[in-house]
N, C-alpha and C positions, 0 to 999 in steps of 0.2 A: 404492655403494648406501646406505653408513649415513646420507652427506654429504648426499644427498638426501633420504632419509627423513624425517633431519630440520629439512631443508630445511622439505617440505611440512607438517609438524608443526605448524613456525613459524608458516607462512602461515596456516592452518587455525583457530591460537589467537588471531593477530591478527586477523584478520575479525573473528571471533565475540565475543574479549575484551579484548586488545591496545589495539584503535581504540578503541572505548566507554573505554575505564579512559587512554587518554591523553588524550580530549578530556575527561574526570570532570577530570582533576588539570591541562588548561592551563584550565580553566573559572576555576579560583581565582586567576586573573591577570587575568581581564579583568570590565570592570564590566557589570553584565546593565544593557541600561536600562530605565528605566519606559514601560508601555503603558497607562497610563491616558488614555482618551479627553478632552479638554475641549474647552467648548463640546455645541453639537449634533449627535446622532447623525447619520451618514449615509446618504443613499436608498441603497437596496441591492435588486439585483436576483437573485433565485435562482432559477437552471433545475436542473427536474426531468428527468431523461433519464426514459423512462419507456416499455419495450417488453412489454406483455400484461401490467400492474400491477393490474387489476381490481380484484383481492384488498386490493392494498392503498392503491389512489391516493386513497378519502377519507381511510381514514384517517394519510396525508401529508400532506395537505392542511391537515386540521385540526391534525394536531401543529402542523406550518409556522405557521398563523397565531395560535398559540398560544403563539407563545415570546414571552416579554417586549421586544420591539421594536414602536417605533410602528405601525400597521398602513398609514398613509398613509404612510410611507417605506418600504414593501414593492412591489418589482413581481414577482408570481410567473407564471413560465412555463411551462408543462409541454410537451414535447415526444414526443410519440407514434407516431412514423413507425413504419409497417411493424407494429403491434398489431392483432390482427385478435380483440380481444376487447374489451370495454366500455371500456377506458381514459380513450381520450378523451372519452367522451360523460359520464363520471363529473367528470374534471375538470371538463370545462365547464357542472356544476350548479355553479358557482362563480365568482358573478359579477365577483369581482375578477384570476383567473387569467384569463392568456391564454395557449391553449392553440392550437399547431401540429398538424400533422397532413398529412401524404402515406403515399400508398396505400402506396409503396417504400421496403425498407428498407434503407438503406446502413450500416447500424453505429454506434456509440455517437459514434464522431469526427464523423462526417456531422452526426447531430444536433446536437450543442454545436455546431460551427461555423453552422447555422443557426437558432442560437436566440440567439447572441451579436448577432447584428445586430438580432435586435431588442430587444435588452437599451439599457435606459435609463438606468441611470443607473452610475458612474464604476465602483464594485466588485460585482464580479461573484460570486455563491455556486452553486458546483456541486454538487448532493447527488442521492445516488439514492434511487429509489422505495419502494425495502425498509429502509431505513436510518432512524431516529426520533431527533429531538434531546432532547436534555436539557434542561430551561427554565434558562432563561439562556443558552444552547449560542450563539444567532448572535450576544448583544451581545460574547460572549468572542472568537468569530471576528474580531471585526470588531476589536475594544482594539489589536491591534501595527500595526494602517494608522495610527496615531498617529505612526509614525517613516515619515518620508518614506523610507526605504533601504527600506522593507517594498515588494515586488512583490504578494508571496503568501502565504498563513496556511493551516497544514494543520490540520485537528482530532485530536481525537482518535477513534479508533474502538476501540468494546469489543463482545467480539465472547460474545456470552452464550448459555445453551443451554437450548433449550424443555424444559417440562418432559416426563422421560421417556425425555430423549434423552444419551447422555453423552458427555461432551468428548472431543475428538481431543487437544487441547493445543494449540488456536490461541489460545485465551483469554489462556494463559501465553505463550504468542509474542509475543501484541503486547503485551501488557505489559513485558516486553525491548525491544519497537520501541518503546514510548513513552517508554521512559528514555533509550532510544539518541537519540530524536528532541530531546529535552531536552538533552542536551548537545551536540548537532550546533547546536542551535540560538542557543546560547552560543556557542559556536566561531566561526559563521560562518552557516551556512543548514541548513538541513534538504533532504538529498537524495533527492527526489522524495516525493509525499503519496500518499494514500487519497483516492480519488472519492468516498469517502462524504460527507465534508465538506472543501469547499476553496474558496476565497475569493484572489480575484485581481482585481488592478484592471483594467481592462479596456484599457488604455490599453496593454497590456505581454503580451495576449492576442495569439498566434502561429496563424492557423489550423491545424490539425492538418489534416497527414495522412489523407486518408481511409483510408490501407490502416493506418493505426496499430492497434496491438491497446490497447496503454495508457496513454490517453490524456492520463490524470489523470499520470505521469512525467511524459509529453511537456511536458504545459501548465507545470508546475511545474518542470522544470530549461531550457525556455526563457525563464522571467524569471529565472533565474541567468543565462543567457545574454547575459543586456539587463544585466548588472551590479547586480541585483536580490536581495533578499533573500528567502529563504521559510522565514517563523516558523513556532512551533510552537505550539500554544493550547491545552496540556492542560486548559482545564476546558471547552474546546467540543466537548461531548463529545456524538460517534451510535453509537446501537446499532444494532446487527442481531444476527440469530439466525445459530449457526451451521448449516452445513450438516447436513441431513437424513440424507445417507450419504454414506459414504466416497467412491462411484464419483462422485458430485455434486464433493465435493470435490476427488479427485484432477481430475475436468477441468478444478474453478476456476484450481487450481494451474497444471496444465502452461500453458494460456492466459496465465498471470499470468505464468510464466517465459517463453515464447515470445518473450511481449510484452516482457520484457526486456532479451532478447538483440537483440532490434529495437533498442530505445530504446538500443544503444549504440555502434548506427549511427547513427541518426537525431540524436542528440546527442552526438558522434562529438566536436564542440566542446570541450567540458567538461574533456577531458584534457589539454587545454592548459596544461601550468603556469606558461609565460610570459604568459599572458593570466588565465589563472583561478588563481592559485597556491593560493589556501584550497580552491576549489571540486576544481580537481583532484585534490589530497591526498582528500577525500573521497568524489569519485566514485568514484575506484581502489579507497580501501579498502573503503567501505560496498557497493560496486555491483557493480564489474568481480571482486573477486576473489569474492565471494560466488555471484555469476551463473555466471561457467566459470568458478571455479579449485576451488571447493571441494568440488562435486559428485564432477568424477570424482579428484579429492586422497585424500578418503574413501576411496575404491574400492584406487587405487594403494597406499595408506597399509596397508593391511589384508594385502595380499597383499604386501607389500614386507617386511610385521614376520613374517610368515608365513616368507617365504625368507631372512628371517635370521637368524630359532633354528635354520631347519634347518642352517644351516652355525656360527652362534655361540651356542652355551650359555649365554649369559648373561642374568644372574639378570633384569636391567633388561629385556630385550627378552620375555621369558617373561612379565613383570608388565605389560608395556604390549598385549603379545599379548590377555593373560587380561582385561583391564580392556576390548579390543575386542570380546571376546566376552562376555561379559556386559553391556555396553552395547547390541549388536544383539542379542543374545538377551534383553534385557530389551524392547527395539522388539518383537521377534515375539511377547511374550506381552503389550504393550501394544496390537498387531493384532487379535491373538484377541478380548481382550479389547472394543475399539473396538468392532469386525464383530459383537459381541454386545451391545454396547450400554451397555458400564459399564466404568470408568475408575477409576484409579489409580494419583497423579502421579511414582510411580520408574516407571511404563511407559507411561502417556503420553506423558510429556515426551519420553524415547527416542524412542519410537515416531513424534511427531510431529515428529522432527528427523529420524531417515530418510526417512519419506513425503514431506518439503520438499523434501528434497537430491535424492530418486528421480523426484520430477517436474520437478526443473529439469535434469535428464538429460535426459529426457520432450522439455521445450522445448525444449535445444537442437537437439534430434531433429527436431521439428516444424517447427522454426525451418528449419533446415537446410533442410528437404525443401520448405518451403515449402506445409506443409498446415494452418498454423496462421491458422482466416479469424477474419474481424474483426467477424462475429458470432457474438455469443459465445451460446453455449448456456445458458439460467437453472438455476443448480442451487436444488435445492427447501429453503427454509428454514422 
Protein backbone atom coordinates (compact mmCIF):
# COMPACT_ATOMS: atom_id res chain seq x y z
CA UNK A 1 0.00 0.00 0.00
CA UNK A 2 2.93 2.62 0.97
CA UNK A 3 4.61 1.44 -2.73
CA UNK A 4 1.57 2.78 -4.21
CA UNK A 5 0.89 5.59 -2.42
CA UNK A 6 3.67 6.88 -3.51
CA UNK A 7 3.41 5.63 -6.50
CA UNK A 8 0.38 8.02 -7.14
CA UNK A 9 2.23 10.80 -5.20
CA UNK A 10 4.78 10.73 -8.08
CA UNK A 11 2.47 10.76 -10.72
CA UNK A 12 0.34 13.66 -9.29
CA UNK A 13 3.69 15.94 -8.82
CA UNK A 14 4.70 15.23 -12.34
CA UNK A 15 1.74 16.33 -14.21
CA UNK A 16 1.37 19.27 -12.33
CA UNK A 17 5.18 20.13 -11.67
CA UNK A 18 7.67 17.46 -12.72
CA UNK A 19 6.70 18.04 -16.69
CA UNK A 20 6.57 21.93 -16.64
CA UNK A 21 10.23 22.17 -14.66
CA UNK A 22 11.81 19.37 -17.04
CA UNK A 23 10.80 20.97 -20.16
CA UNK A 24 12.08 24.81 -18.12
CA UNK A 25 15.51 23.01 -17.89
CA UNK A 26 15.86 20.91 -21.60
CA UNK A 27 14.58 24.45 -22.93
CA UNK A 28 18.16 25.71 -22.21
CA UNK A 29 19.53 23.31 -24.78
CA UNK A 30 17.73 24.00 -27.64
CA UNK A 31 17.72 27.33 -29.65
CA UNK A 32 14.23 29.18 -29.58
CA UNK A 33 14.00 30.53 -33.28
CA UNK A 34 13.06 33.88 -34.45
CA UNK A 35 9.32 34.77 -35.58
CA UNK A 36 9.72 37.81 -37.09
CA UNK A 37 7.65 38.37 -40.14
CA UNK A 38 9.45 39.83 -43.50
CA UNK A 39 8.18 41.04 -46.42
CA UNK A 40 4.35 41.36 -46.51
CA UNK A 41 1.71 40.62 -44.14
CA UNK A 42 -0.56 37.90 -45.02
CA UNK A 43 -4.42 37.77 -46.03
CA UNK A 44 -6.01 36.15 -43.17
CA UNK A 45 -9.26 34.95 -42.70
CA UNK A 46 -11.22 34.90 -39.26
CA UNK A 47 -14.41 33.00 -38.42
CA UNK A 48 -16.52 34.03 -35.58
CA UNK A 49 -18.61 31.03 -34.31
CA UNK A 50 -21.29 32.98 -32.96
CA UNK A 51 -24.65 31.23 -31.24
CA UNK A 52 -27.23 34.12 -29.53
CA UNK A 53 -24.15 36.85 -29.31
CA UNK A 54 -26.43 39.90 -29.57
CA UNK A 55 -25.07 41.29 -26.66
CA UNK A 56 -21.98 41.10 -27.94
CA UNK A 57 -21.31 40.73 -31.96
CA UNK A 58 -20.91 44.68 -32.56
CA UNK A 59 -19.01 45.06 -30.32
CA UNK A 60 -16.52 41.90 -31.88
CA UNK A 61 -16.75 43.16 -34.68
CA UNK A 62 -15.34 46.42 -34.16
CA UNK A 63 -12.60 45.19 -31.76
CA UNK A 64 -11.98 42.71 -34.88
CA UNK A 65 -11.47 45.51 -37.41
CA UNK A 66 -9.65 47.56 -34.94
CA UNK A 67 -6.46 45.59 -34.46
CA UNK A 68 -3.48 46.92 -36.14
CA UNK A 69 -3.75 44.72 -39.45
CA UNK A 70 -4.42 45.97 -42.95
CA UNK A 71 -8.13 45.96 -43.30
CA UNK A 72 -8.00 44.72 -47.14
CA UNK A 73 -6.09 41.70 -46.04
CA UNK A 74 -9.03 40.81 -43.49
CA UNK A 75 -11.79 38.39 -44.54
CA UNK A 76 -14.22 38.21 -41.61
CA UNK A 77 -16.96 35.58 -41.27
CA UNK A 78 -19.40 35.24 -38.75
CA UNK A 79 -21.18 32.12 -38.51
CA UNK A 80 -24.55 32.05 -36.73
CA UNK A 81 -26.57 28.80 -37.13
CA UNK A 82 -29.18 27.96 -34.89
CA UNK A 83 -29.34 31.96 -32.96
CA UNK A 84 -32.78 32.71 -32.64
CA UNK A 85 -31.78 36.14 -31.48
CA UNK A 86 -30.37 39.41 -33.44
CA UNK A 87 -26.99 38.01 -34.12
CA UNK A 88 -27.03 37.73 -37.50
CA UNK A 89 -28.86 40.48 -38.56
CA UNK A 90 -26.17 42.68 -36.35
CA UNK A 91 -23.34 41.25 -37.99
CA UNK A 92 -24.60 41.78 -41.21
CA UNK A 93 -24.96 45.90 -40.58
CA UNK A 94 -21.34 45.28 -41.68
CA UNK A 95 -20.59 45.61 -44.96
CA UNK A 96 -17.25 43.82 -45.17
CA UNK A 97 -18.42 40.54 -42.98
CA UNK A 98 -19.77 37.73 -44.53
CA UNK A 99 -22.11 36.34 -42.55
CA UNK A 100 -23.66 32.52 -42.63
CA UNK A 101 -26.67 31.60 -41.31
CA UNK A 102 -29.27 28.26 -41.18
CA UNK A 103 -32.22 27.97 -39.11
CA UNK A 104 -30.41 24.31 -37.51
CA UNK A 105 -28.21 24.12 -35.07
CA UNK A 106 -25.67 21.28 -35.15
CA UNK A 107 -22.85 22.67 -32.74
CA UNK A 108 -19.73 24.68 -32.71
CA UNK A 109 -17.83 21.74 -34.92
CA UNK A 110 -20.71 21.79 -37.65
CA UNK A 111 -20.16 25.58 -37.93
CA UNK A 112 -16.23 25.91 -38.37
CA UNK A 113 -16.44 23.03 -40.70
CA UNK A 114 -18.89 25.21 -42.89
CA UNK A 115 -17.39 28.39 -42.66
CA UNK A 116 -13.77 26.92 -43.49
CA UNK A 117 -14.90 26.42 -47.15
CA UNK A 118 -15.75 29.53 -47.47
CA UNK A 119 -12.60 30.85 -46.01
CA UNK A 120 -10.23 32.66 -48.49
CA UNK A 121 -7.38 32.93 -48.03
CA UNK A 122 -4.22 30.39 -46.71
CA UNK A 123 -4.47 31.03 -42.66
CA UNK A 124 -7.24 30.66 -41.00
CA UNK A 125 -8.12 32.58 -37.32
CA UNK A 126 -10.74 31.11 -34.97
CA UNK A 127 -12.09 33.33 -32.19
CA UNK A 128 -15.21 33.54 -30.23
CA UNK A 129 -17.77 35.89 -29.91
CA UNK A 130 -17.33 36.73 -26.14
CA UNK A 131 -13.58 36.84 -26.34
CA UNK A 132 -11.83 40.70 -27.36
CA UNK A 133 -8.19 41.05 -28.51
CA UNK A 134 -5.64 43.06 -27.41
CA UNK A 135 -4.20 45.63 -30.21
CA UNK A 136 -1.65 44.19 -31.89
CA UNK A 137 -3.12 40.54 -30.70
CA UNK A 138 -3.70 39.17 -34.66
CA UNK A 139 -0.14 40.70 -36.09
CA UNK A 140 1.44 38.50 -32.94
CA UNK A 141 -0.91 35.45 -34.01
CA UNK A 142 0.22 35.50 -37.20
CA UNK A 143 4.62 36.29 -36.48
CA UNK A 144 5.45 32.09 -35.89
CA UNK A 145 3.65 31.20 -39.61
CA UNK A 146 7.21 32.69 -40.42
CA UNK A 147 8.72 29.11 -39.82
CA UNK A 148 7.34 26.90 -42.52
CA UNK A 149 7.26 23.67 -39.47
CA UNK A 150 4.46 26.19 -37.97
CA UNK A 151 0.80 24.39 -38.70
CA UNK A 152 -0.88 26.25 -35.90
CA UNK A 153 -0.45 29.42 -33.17
CA UNK A 154 -2.37 29.37 -30.02
CA UNK A 155 -3.06 32.78 -28.17
CA UNK A 156 -2.98 33.53 -25.30
CA UNK A 157 -6.15 33.79 -23.20
CA UNK A 158 -6.69 36.00 -19.76
CA UNK A 159 -9.34 35.20 -18.19
CA UNK A 160 -10.44 38.77 -15.94
CA UNK A 161 -13.33 39.53 -13.66
CA UNK A 162 -16.11 42.00 -13.95
CA UNK A 163 -16.43 44.31 -11.70
CA UNK A 164 -18.13 43.02 -8.40
CA UNK A 165 -17.61 39.77 -9.08
CA UNK A 166 -14.82 37.71 -7.48
CA UNK A 167 -12.30 35.16 -8.85
CA UNK A 168 -12.72 31.53 -8.58
CA UNK A 169 -8.79 31.15 -9.34
CA UNK A 170 -9.08 30.63 -13.06
CA UNK A 171 -7.21 33.78 -13.77
CA UNK A 172 -4.18 31.98 -11.71
CA UNK A 173 -4.80 28.74 -13.63
CA UNK A 174 -4.13 29.97 -16.81
CA UNK A 175 -1.32 31.87 -16.00
CA UNK A 176 0.37 28.36 -15.02
CA UNK A 177 -1.04 27.27 -18.59
CA UNK A 178 0.55 30.03 -20.18
CA UNK A 179 4.01 29.34 -18.77
CA UNK A 180 3.44 25.71 -19.27
CA UNK A 181 2.47 26.66 -22.97
CA UNK A 182 5.84 28.47 -23.16
CA UNK A 183 7.86 25.94 -22.58
CA UNK A 184 5.94 23.16 -24.44
CA UNK A 185 6.43 25.28 -27.09
CA UNK A 186 10.30 25.38 -26.81
CA UNK A 187 10.30 21.65 -26.61
CA UNK A 188 8.49 20.87 -29.42
CA UNK A 189 4.54 22.09 -29.82
CA UNK A 190 2.00 23.07 -27.64
CA UNK A 191 -0.65 20.34 -26.72
CA UNK A 192 -3.78 21.36 -27.88
CA UNK A 193 -5.14 25.41 -27.62
CA UNK A 194 -8.06 27.79 -26.55
CA UNK A 195 -10.82 28.66 -29.16
CA UNK A 196 -10.62 31.79 -28.06
CA UNK A 197 -7.71 32.67 -30.24
CA UNK A 198 -6.26 30.11 -32.77
CA UNK A 199 -4.76 30.49 -36.13
CA UNK A 200 -4.17 27.54 -38.55
CA UNK A 201 -3.21 27.28 -42.01
CA UNK A 202 -5.84 26.08 -43.61
CA UNK A 203 -4.14 23.68 -45.75
CA UNK A 204 -3.53 21.27 -42.66
CA UNK A 205 -7.41 21.93 -41.52
CA UNK A 206 -9.07 18.30 -40.66
CA UNK A 207 -12.82 18.53 -40.75
CA UNK A 208 -14.05 17.83 -37.25
CA UNK A 209 -16.28 15.72 -36.21
CA UNK A 210 -19.64 16.80 -35.71
CA UNK A 211 -20.22 14.84 -32.54
CA UNK A 212 -16.76 16.52 -31.25
CA UNK A 213 -17.36 18.51 -28.03
CA UNK A 214 -13.74 20.20 -28.34
CA UNK A 215 -13.05 21.30 -31.16
CA UNK A 216 -10.35 23.77 -30.81
CA UNK A 217 -8.02 20.25 -29.15
CA UNK A 218 -9.28 18.36 -32.17
CA UNK A 219 -8.06 21.14 -34.82
CA UNK A 220 -4.92 21.82 -33.00
CA UNK A 221 -3.49 18.23 -32.19
CA UNK A 222 -4.59 17.13 -35.82
CA UNK A 223 -1.71 19.48 -37.44
CA UNK A 224 0.42 17.59 -34.90
CA UNK A 225 -0.88 14.83 -36.61
CA UNK A 226 0.34 16.14 -40.25
CA UNK A 227 3.82 16.49 -38.56
CA UNK A 228 3.03 19.98 -37.87
CA UNK A 229 3.87 22.48 -35.24
CA UNK A 230 1.49 24.47 -32.87
CA UNK A 231 3.27 27.68 -31.29
CA UNK A 232 2.45 29.62 -28.69
CA UNK A 233 2.04 33.61 -29.08
CA UNK A 234 2.00 34.94 -25.68
CA UNK A 235 1.46 38.53 -26.65
CA UNK A 236 -1.71 37.49 -28.83
CA UNK A 237 -3.36 38.06 -26.22
CA UNK A 238 -8.04 37.60 -25.68
CA UNK A 239 -9.76 38.41 -22.91
CA UNK A 240 -12.87 37.29 -21.66
CA UNK A 241 -14.74 37.75 -18.35
CA UNK A 242 -14.88 35.08 -16.13
CA UNK A 243 -17.85 33.23 -15.26
CA UNK A 244 -20.85 34.82 -13.50
CA UNK A 245 -21.47 31.65 -11.05
CA UNK A 246 -20.10 28.80 -10.11
CA UNK A 247 -22.99 26.48 -11.44
CA UNK A 248 -22.15 28.48 -15.11
CA UNK A 249 -18.76 27.44 -14.43
CA UNK A 250 -18.93 24.16 -13.13
CA UNK A 251 -20.94 23.23 -16.52
CA UNK A 252 -18.17 25.02 -18.68
CA UNK A 253 -15.89 22.59 -16.93
CA UNK A 254 -17.50 19.08 -16.86
CA UNK A 255 -18.24 19.99 -20.91
CA UNK A 256 -14.54 21.08 -21.13
CA UNK A 257 -13.50 17.62 -19.58
CA UNK A 258 -15.99 15.46 -21.28
CA UNK A 259 -14.77 16.87 -24.37
CA UNK A 260 -11.48 15.65 -23.26
CA UNK A 261 -11.90 12.38 -22.56
CA UNK A 262 -13.29 12.21 -26.20
CA UNK A 263 -10.33 13.97 -27.68
CA UNK A 264 -8.34 10.90 -26.66
CA UNK A 265 -10.13 8.84 -28.60
CA UNK A 266 -10.45 10.78 -31.42
CA UNK A 267 -6.58 11.56 -31.41
CA UNK A 268 -6.01 8.19 -29.98
CA UNK A 269 -2.75 8.79 -32.77
CA UNK A 270 -0.75 11.02 -30.82
CA UNK A 271 0.43 8.30 -28.37
CA UNK A 272 2.34 6.77 -30.74
CA UNK A 273 6.00 7.12 -29.70
CA UNK A 274 7.35 5.40 -32.74
CA UNK A 275 5.65 7.98 -35.00
CA UNK A 276 5.32 11.00 -32.73
CA UNK A 277 8.25 10.47 -30.05
CA UNK A 278 8.31 14.50 -28.78
CA UNK A 279 4.44 14.73 -29.22
CA UNK A 280 3.74 11.48 -27.38
CA UNK A 281 5.97 12.26 -24.33
CA UNK A 282 3.65 15.20 -24.10
CA UNK A 283 0.40 14.17 -24.75
CA UNK A 284 0.78 11.46 -22.01
CA UNK A 285 2.12 13.91 -19.58
CA UNK A 286 0.27 17.08 -20.15
CA UNK A 287 -3.15 15.43 -21.37
CA UNK A 288 -3.83 11.59 -20.53
CA UNK A 289 -2.40 11.68 -16.98
CA UNK A 290 -4.05 14.94 -16.07
CA UNK A 291 -7.61 13.99 -17.85
CA UNK A 292 -8.06 10.21 -15.90
CA UNK A 293 -5.21 9.73 -13.68
CA UNK A 294 -5.18 12.62 -11.53
CA UNK A 295 -8.77 13.09 -10.56
CA UNK A 296 -9.53 10.06 -9.05
CA UNK A 297 -5.27 9.67 -7.73
CA UNK A 298 -6.43 12.72 -5.40
CA UNK A 299 -9.39 10.68 -4.12
CA UNK A 300 -7.30 7.26 -3.66
CA UNK A 301 -4.36 9.49 -2.36
CA UNK A 302 -6.49 10.81 0.68
CA UNK A 303 -7.98 7.67 1.84
CA UNK A 304 -4.78 5.69 1.19
CA UNK A 305 -2.69 8.36 3.76
CA UNK A 306 -5.93 7.97 5.95
CA UNK A 307 -5.39 3.92 6.17
CA UNK A 308 -2.06 4.29 6.91
CA UNK A 309 -1.72 6.08 10.24
CA UNK A 310 -4.34 4.03 11.09
CA UNK A 311 -2.10 1.04 11.16
CA UNK A 312 1.66 3.31 10.94
CA UNK A 313 2.39 5.93 13.51
CA UNK A 314 4.55 7.60 11.66
CA UNK A 315 5.56 10.99 12.02
CA UNK A 316 5.81 11.64 7.99
CA UNK A 317 2.45 9.97 7.00
CA UNK A 318 0.55 12.27 10.09
CA UNK A 319 2.28 15.38 8.26
CA UNK A 320 1.33 14.55 4.77
CA UNK A 321 -2.19 13.54 6.23
CA UNK A 322 -2.52 16.99 8.03
CA UNK A 323 -1.04 19.14 5.06
CA UNK A 324 -4.37 17.11 2.89
CA UNK A 325 -6.57 18.47 5.19
CA UNK A 326 -5.69 21.69 5.38
CA UNK A 327 -5.35 22.07 1.68
CA UNK A 328 -9.21 20.75 1.11
CA UNK A 329 -10.33 22.43 4.05
CA UNK A 330 -8.63 25.49 2.83
CA UNK A 331 -10.91 24.57 -0.88
CA UNK A 332 -14.12 24.59 1.54
CA UNK A 333 -13.60 27.93 2.92
CA UNK A 334 -12.39 29.09 -0.51
CA UNK A 335 -16.22 27.59 -1.59
CA UNK A 336 -17.81 29.55 0.96
CA UNK A 337 -16.06 32.24 0.18
CA UNK A 338 -16.51 31.95 -3.95
CA UNK A 339 -20.50 31.25 -3.47
CA UNK A 340 -20.46 34.69 -1.67
CA UNK A 341 -18.71 36.49 -3.84
CA UNK A 342 -15.12 37.40 -2.52
CA UNK A 343 -11.83 35.65 -2.70
CA UNK A 344 -8.61 35.03 -1.25
CA UNK A 345 -5.67 33.57 -2.98
CA UNK A 346 -4.46 30.63 0.15
CA UNK A 347 -8.38 29.67 -0.68
CA UNK A 348 -8.87 30.29 -4.08
CA UNK A 349 -6.26 28.78 -5.37
CA UNK A 350 -7.22 25.30 -3.33
CA UNK A 351 -10.49 25.74 -4.04
CA UNK A 352 -10.02 26.10 -7.68
CA UNK A 353 -7.83 23.14 -7.95
CA UNK A 354 -10.65 20.86 -6.46
CA UNK A 355 -13.45 22.27 -8.38
CA UNK A 356 -11.07 21.32 -11.62
CA UNK A 357 -10.24 17.79 -10.53
CA UNK A 358 -14.16 17.38 -9.27
CA UNK A 359 -15.49 18.18 -12.72
CA UNK A 360 -13.19 16.18 -14.74
CA UNK A 361 -14.62 13.33 -12.48
CA UNK A 362 -18.03 14.96 -13.58
CA UNK A 363 -16.74 14.28 -17.47
CA UNK A 364 -15.54 11.27 -17.21
CA UNK A 365 -19.10 10.47 -15.95
CA UNK A 366 -20.75 12.24 -18.64
CA UNK A 367 -18.33 10.97 -21.09
CA UNK A 368 -18.92 7.42 -20.10
CA UNK A 369 -22.73 7.54 -20.14
CA UNK A 370 -22.66 9.32 -23.04
CA UNK A 371 -24.90 12.51 -21.94
CA UNK A 372 -22.28 14.91 -22.81
CA UNK A 373 -24.05 16.74 -26.16
CA UNK A 374 -22.22 18.91 -28.29
CA UNK A 375 -24.19 21.90 -27.75
CA UNK A 376 -22.89 23.31 -25.30
CA UNK A 377 -25.00 25.54 -22.87
CA UNK A 378 -23.63 29.63 -22.70
CA UNK A 379 -22.62 30.17 -19.14
CA UNK A 380 -23.20 33.95 -18.26
CA UNK A 381 -20.33 36.25 -18.30
Amino acid sequence: MIILFWILAAVIFFTYAGYPILLYLLSFIKKKKSTVITGDLPSVTIVIAAYNEEVMMEKKLMNTFAQEYPVHLLQVIVIADGSTDATAAIASTFSNVLVLYEPQRKGKAAAINRAIAFAGNEIVVLTDANSFLQQGALKELIKPFADAEVGAVAGEKKVVDLPGVAASGEGIYWKYESWLKQQETVFYTVVGAAGELFALRKKYFISIPEHTITDDFFLSLSVNLQQKKCMYAKQAVSIEAASLSLSDEWKRKVRIAAGGIQSLFLVSAALNPARYPKLAFQFFSHRVLRWLFCAPAMIILFFMNWMIIEKDAAVLYELLFAMQLIFYGSGFIGWLMAINRKTFFMFSIPFYIVFMHAAMLAGIVRFANGKQSVLWEKAKR
